[in-house]
C-alpha positions in Angstrom: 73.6 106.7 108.0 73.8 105.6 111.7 76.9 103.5 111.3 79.4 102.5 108.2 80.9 99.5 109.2 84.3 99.2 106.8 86.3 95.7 107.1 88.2 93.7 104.6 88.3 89.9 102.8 92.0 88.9 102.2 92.6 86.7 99.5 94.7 85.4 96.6 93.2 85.9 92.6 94.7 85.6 89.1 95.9 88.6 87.4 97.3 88.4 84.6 98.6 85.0 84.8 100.1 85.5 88.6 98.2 84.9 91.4 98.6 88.1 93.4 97.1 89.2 97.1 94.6 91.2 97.3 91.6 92.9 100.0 88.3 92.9 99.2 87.3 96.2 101.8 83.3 96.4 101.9 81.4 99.8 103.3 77.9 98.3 105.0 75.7 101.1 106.6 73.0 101.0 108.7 70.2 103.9 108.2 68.2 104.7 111.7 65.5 102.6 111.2 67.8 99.8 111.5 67.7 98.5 108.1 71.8 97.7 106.2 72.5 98.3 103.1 75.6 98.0 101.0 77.4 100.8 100.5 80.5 99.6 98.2 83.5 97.8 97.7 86.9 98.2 96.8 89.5 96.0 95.5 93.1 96.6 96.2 96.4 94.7 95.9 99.0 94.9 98.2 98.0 96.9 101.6 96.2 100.0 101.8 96.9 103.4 102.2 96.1 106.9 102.9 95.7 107.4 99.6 93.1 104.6 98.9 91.3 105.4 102.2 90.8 108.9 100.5 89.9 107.3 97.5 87.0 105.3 98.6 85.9 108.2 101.0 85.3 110.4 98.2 83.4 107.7 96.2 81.2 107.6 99.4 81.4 111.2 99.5 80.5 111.9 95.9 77.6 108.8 95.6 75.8 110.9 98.9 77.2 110.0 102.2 77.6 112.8 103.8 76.1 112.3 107.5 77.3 109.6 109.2 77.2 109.3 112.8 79.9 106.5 114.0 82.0 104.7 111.7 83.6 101.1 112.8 86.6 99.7 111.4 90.2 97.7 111.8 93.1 100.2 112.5 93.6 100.1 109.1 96.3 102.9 107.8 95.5 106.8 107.8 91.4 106.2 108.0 91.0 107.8 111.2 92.6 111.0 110.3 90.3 110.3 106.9 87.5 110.7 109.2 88.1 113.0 111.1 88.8 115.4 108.2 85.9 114.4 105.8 83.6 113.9 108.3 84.0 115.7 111.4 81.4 115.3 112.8 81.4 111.8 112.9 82.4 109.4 115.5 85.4 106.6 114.9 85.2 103.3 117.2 87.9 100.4 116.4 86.0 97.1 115.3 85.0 94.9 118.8 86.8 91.8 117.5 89.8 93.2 116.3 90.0 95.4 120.1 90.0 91.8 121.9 92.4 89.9 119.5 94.4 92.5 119.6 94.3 92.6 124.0 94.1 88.4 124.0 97.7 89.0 121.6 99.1 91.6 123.9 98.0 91.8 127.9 99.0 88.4 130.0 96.5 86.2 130.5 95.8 86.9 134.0 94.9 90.9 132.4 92.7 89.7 129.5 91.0 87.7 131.5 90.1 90.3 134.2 89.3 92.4 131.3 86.8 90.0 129.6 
């Protein structure tokens, strides 16, 4: 794959009676001729983990993804080293959107908006 784009749906569902949060994380890729294709999802309550990242990398891992050239995803916990472990040759960029919520939330105004 050219790129694995990883992000996640938060939501509330019914589980056994309770409603109870949970992410909906989604892998999509895109092969290089350009064309996507849906790699997976995972359903998790409560946040993720190192150990979840390494589950769902493995299910990538052991369905055939083994060449990826640039993942993008939130700053989610323990993925990066993830990546950089299972596939090292691989690149890691931080999702665009969450980079400039994350400046807008945290430089002055003055800063993001010489940034921008």
């Amino acid at each position: 794959m050219f790129a694995v784009f990883i992000d996640a749906y938060h939501a509330k569902m019914r589980i056994d009676d309770k409603i109870k949060e949970i992410n909906i994380f989604t892998a999509v890729g895109i092969d290089p001729e350009g064309i996507k294709s849906i790699l997976g999802f995972w359903l998790n309550e409560g946040s993720e983990n190192k150990g979840f990242w390494s589950d769902v990398f493995q299910n990538l891992i052991t369905r055939g993804l083994t060449k990826v050239t640039i993942f993008v995803t939130d700053d989610f916990t323990g993925v990066r080293e993830l990546i950089r472990k299972l596939y090292p040759y691989s690149d890691h960029q931080l999702c665009y959107i969450h980079m400039k919520r994350n400046l807008k939330r945290n430089v002055s105004k003055k800063d993001y908006n010489e940034m921008k």
